[in-house]
N, C-alpha and C positions, 0 to 999 in steps of 0.2 A: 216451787209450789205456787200455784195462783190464789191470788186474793180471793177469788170466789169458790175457793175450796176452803178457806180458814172459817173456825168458827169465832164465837162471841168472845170468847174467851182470847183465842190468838191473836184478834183483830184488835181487841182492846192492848193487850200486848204491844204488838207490832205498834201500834201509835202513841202510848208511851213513849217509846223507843225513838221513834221519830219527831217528836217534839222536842225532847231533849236537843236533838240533834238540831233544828229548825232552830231553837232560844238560842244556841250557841253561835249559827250563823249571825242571827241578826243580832246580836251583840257586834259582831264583827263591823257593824257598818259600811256593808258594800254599797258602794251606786253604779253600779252598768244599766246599760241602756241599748237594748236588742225592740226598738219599739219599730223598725223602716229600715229599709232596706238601703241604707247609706254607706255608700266605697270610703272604704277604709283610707287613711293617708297613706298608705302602701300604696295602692292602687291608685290613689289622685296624684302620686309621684309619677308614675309611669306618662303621660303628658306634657308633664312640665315643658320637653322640648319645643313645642309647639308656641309658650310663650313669646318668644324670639324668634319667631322661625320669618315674621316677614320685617327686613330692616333698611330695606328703601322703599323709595317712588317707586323703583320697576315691579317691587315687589309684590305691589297692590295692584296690579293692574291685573284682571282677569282673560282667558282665552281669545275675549269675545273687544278684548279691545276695554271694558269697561274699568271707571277709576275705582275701587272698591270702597273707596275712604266716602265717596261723597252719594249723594240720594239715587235712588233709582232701582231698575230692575224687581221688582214686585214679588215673582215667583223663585228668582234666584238665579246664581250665576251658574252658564253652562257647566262646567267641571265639576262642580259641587249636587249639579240634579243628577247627571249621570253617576256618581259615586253612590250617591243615596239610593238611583234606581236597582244599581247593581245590587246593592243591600238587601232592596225590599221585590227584586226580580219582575221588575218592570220596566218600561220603556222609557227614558227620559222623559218627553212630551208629556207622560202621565202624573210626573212628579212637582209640587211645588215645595219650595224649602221654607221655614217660616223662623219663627228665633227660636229660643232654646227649649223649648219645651214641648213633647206631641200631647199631653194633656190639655196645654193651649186650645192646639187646634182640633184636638176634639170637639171642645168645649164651644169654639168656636165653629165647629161645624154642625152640632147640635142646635146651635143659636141661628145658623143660618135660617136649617131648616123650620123650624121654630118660625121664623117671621116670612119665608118665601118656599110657596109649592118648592118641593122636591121634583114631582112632576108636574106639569103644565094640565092644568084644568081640577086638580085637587088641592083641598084647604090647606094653608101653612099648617103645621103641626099643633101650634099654639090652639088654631080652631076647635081641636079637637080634642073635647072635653074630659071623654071619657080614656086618654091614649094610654100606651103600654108599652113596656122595654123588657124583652129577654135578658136574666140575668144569670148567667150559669155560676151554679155555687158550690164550692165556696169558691168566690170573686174577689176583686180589687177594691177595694173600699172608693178611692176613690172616683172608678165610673159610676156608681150609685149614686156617691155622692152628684157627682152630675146629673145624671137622670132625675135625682130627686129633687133640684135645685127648678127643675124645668119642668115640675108638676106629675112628671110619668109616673103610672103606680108599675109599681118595680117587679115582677114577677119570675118567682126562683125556677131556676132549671137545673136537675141534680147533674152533677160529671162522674163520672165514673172514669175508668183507666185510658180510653180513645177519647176525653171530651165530653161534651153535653150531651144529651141523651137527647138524640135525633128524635126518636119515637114521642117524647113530647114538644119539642119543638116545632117538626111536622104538624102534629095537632094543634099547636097554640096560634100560629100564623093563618089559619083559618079564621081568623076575629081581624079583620079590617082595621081594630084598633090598635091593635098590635104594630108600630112603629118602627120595629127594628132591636138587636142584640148585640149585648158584650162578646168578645170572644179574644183572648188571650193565648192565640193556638199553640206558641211555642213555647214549654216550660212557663205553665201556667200561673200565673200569682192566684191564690198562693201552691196548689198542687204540684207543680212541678211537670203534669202533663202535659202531652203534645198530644196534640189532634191527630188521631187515625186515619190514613187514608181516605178511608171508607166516609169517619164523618166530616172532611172536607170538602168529598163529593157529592155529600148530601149537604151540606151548606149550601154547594154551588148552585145547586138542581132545585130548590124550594119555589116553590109556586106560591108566594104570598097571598093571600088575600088585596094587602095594602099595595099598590102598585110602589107605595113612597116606602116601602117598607129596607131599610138600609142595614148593612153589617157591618159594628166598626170593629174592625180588624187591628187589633192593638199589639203590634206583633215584636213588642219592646225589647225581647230575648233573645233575637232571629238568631245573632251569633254568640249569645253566652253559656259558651259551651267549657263544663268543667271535666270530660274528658276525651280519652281519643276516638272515642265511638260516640258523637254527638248524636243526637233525632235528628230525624230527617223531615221536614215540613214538606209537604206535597202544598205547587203554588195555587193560590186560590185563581187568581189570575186567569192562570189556562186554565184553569177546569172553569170558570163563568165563560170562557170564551167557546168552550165547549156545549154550554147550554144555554147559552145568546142571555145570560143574565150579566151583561159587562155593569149594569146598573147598579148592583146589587150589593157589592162588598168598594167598603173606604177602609185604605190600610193607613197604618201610622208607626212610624218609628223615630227612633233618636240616639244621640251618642250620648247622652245622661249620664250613662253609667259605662261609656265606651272610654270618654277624656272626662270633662269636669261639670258635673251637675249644677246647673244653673247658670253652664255658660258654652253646654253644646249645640247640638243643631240639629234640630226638630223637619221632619218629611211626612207629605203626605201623601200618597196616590191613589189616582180614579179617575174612573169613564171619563170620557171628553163630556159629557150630558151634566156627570155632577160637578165636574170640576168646573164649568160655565157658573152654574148656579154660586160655588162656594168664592170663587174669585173675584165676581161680582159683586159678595162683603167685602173682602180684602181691599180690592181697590179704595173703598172710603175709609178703610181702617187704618192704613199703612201705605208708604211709600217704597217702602220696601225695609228688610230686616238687615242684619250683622253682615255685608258683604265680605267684611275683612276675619270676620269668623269662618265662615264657610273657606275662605280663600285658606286660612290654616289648617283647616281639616284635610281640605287637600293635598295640601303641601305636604304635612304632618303623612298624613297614612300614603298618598300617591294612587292608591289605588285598593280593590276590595281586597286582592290579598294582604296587601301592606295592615289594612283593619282587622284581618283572622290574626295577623301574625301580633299584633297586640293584644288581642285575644287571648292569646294562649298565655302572654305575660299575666292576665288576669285570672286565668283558671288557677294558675301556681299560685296565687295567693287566695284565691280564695277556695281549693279545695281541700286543706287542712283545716278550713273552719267548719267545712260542708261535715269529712271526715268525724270534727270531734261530735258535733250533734248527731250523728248518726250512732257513733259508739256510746254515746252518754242514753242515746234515747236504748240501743239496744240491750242497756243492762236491766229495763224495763219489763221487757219481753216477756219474763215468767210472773211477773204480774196479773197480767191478763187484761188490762185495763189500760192500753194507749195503740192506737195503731199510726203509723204516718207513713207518709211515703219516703221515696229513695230518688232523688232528681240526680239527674244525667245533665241539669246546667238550671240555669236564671239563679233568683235571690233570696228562695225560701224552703222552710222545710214545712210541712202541713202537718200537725200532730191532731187527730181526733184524741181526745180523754174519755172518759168514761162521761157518760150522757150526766148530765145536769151537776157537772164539774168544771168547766173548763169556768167560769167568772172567779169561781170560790179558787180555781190554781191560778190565776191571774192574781187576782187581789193577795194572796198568800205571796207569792215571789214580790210583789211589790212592797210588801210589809218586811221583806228580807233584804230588799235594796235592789232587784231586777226587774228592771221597765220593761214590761213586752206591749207590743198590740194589744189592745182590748178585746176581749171575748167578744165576738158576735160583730167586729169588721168585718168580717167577712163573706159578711151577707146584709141586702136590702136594709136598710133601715135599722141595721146592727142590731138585729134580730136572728139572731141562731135559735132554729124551731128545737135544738136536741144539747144548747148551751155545751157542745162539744168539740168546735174544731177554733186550734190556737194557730197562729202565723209565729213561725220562728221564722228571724229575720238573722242568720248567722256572720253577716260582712264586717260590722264598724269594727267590734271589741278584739283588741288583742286576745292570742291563741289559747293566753294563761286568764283574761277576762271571762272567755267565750267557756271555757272549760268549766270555771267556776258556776257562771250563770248555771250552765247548765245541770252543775249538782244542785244546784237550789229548784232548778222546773220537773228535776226528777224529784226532788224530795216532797216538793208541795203536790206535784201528781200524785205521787204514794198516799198524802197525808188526806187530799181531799176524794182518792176513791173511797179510802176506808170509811172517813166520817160518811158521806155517803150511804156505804153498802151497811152501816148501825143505822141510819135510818127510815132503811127502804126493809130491815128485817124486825 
């Protein structure tokens, strides 16, 4: 029976019932911690060979003749851009390797633009006073955080099951202030969606206002896929080359969460136009990044298949985590009061709550001893306009951790629709 069928009487009921139950947890004094999306030491296991993998002189030495141990090479060693092209389904030549992080180089590409025209004869971005960043939401906290670091006022764009909603995007990019857009196409943070078809080819095809106006394409999930029917991303790539917008989209990816977070290897690719402009910072920034990193990725994977096939060691651990929050969320169901999605891969699960609940289930589960995301990461300026959508982050906790949390997000979900639905009657 649903919550919104009980009356004054059951719902008073019902949260009795479930208080008890809540003072009994937090006696217990749990601390789990589901706040990020962090690989478990299961997963940070699977790597390790790579520690040792290079153990002489000859070792280091790259395709191209280059000594890896010592300065040089800027964009990155041959074997290592091709590996990464194949990833992100571009051409070598388009790809520059940077150190371990593509939030980096985001960030740093953001920065470029910011102090140097994007195109030639329009103001740096900085210029311009009044600028703008597409944010499709619910998003990744941390590209707003970006955006907002660099003055853009941040403006939401809803998704729905294909992605962001074309029909207002199309409309927004007609304002010249408009800058440019997040987009997370594959197994979205936190959705879990993949970009349709349909709205890839309308990414591609946008007729900006802003000639500088850029997509960065943060496309971190390309292969984490947790079953045997993975999404299939259509490349943005060919379809811009299809509508002579090769300008248009900057992609990004990394092995973060492929080998070891804070010590894999971060890729970028774009036009020869933007990638002029963005290596042009580079050069006075760096001499070049980890040669001897990238040279064990190599080595380590061989190649893009050798990287699925690790892959797949990652889906086995981590879709029994996926699995318990889905069944823990599904015992929900006849409530009437949580909807989320169901992802086919990346690091999250998307739970909406009932509207002007999800801070008071947060703050609840963290009074029980469960760190989640804060309500309203996941939008601009950690402003959720309906205080409804949580980011479950399922990877770190153990099976028997992850299960628990989970009865406690179900039980503060219950406790905070009902308080709720007593004061909205």
């Amino acid at each position: 029976m649903s919550y919104r069928d009980f009356d004054r009487e059951q719902r008073d009921e019902e949260l009795g019932r479930l208080w008890c139950e809540f003072n009994q947890i937090r006696e217990e004094g749990l601390k789990l911690n589901m706040a990020r999306g962090v690989p478990s030491p299961d997963q940070l296991s699977l790597s390790l060979g790579m520690l040792d993998i290079l153990h002489a002189e000859a070792d280091c030495t790259a395709e191209d003749g280059t000594d890896c141990r010592n300065y040089g090479v800027m964009d990155g060693i041959p074997e290592c851009k091709r590996l990464m092209a194949d990833l992100m389904g571009v051409s070598p030549e388009m790809v520059m390797i940077g150190g371990n992080s593509s939030l980096n180089m985001m960030f740093d590409a953001i920065s470029c633009f910011m102090n140097h025209p994007a195109v030639p004869g329009n103001p740096a971005w900085s210029l311009v006073p009044d600028r703008k960043f597409l944010c499709p939401v619910p998003g990744y906290d941390r590209h707003f955080g970006v955006t907002g670091y660099f003055g853009f006022e941040m403006i939401p764009v809803p998704m729905d099951a294909n992605g962001p909603d074309m029909d207002v995007v199309e409309e927004l990019v007609k304002d010249p202030s408009v800058k440019g857009m997040w987009c997370v196409p594959k197994y979205s943070n936190p959705t879990g969606v993949t970009y349709s078809d349909e709205v890839v080819r309308r990414i591609a095809a946008l007729k900006p206002a802003a000639a500088d106006f850029r997509v960065m394409w943060d496309n971190a999930y390309c292969i984490h896929d947790l079953t045997d029917e993975p999404d299939e991303l259509l490349n943005i790539f060919a379809e811009c080359e299809k509508t002579g917008n090769t300008d248009l989209v900057i992609t990004f990816c990394s092995t973060s969460k492929i080998t070891f977070p804070g010590s894999g290897v971060a890729a970028m690719a774009a036009s020869e136009n933007n990638m002029k402009i963005i290596k042009e910072k580079y050069k006075y920034q760096t001499i070049g990044y980890d040669k001897l990193n990238m040279l064990r990725h190599v080595r380590f994977f061989g190649d893009l298949d050798g990287m699925k096939a690790h892959m797949k060691k990652h889906a086995e651990v981590l879709r029994p985590r996926f699995e318990i929050v889905l069944d823990k969320l599904g015992q929900l169901s006849d409530t009437g009061v949580v909807w989320y999605n169901r992802p086919r891969g990346g690091y999250f699960v998307s739970v909406n709550v009932m509207d002007g609940t999800a801070k008071r289930v947060v703050a609840l589960c963290k009074d029980a001893g469960v760190n989640l995301t804060g309500a309203g990461a996941t939008y601009p300026n950690g402003i959720d306009p309906y205080d409804s959508n949580i980011r479950i982050a399922p990877s770190f906790p153990s099976l028997e951790e992850l299960s628990a949390a989970m009865d406690v997000f179900c039980l503060c979900t219950r406790i905070a629709a009902l308080e709720k639905m007593n004061e909205l009657i």
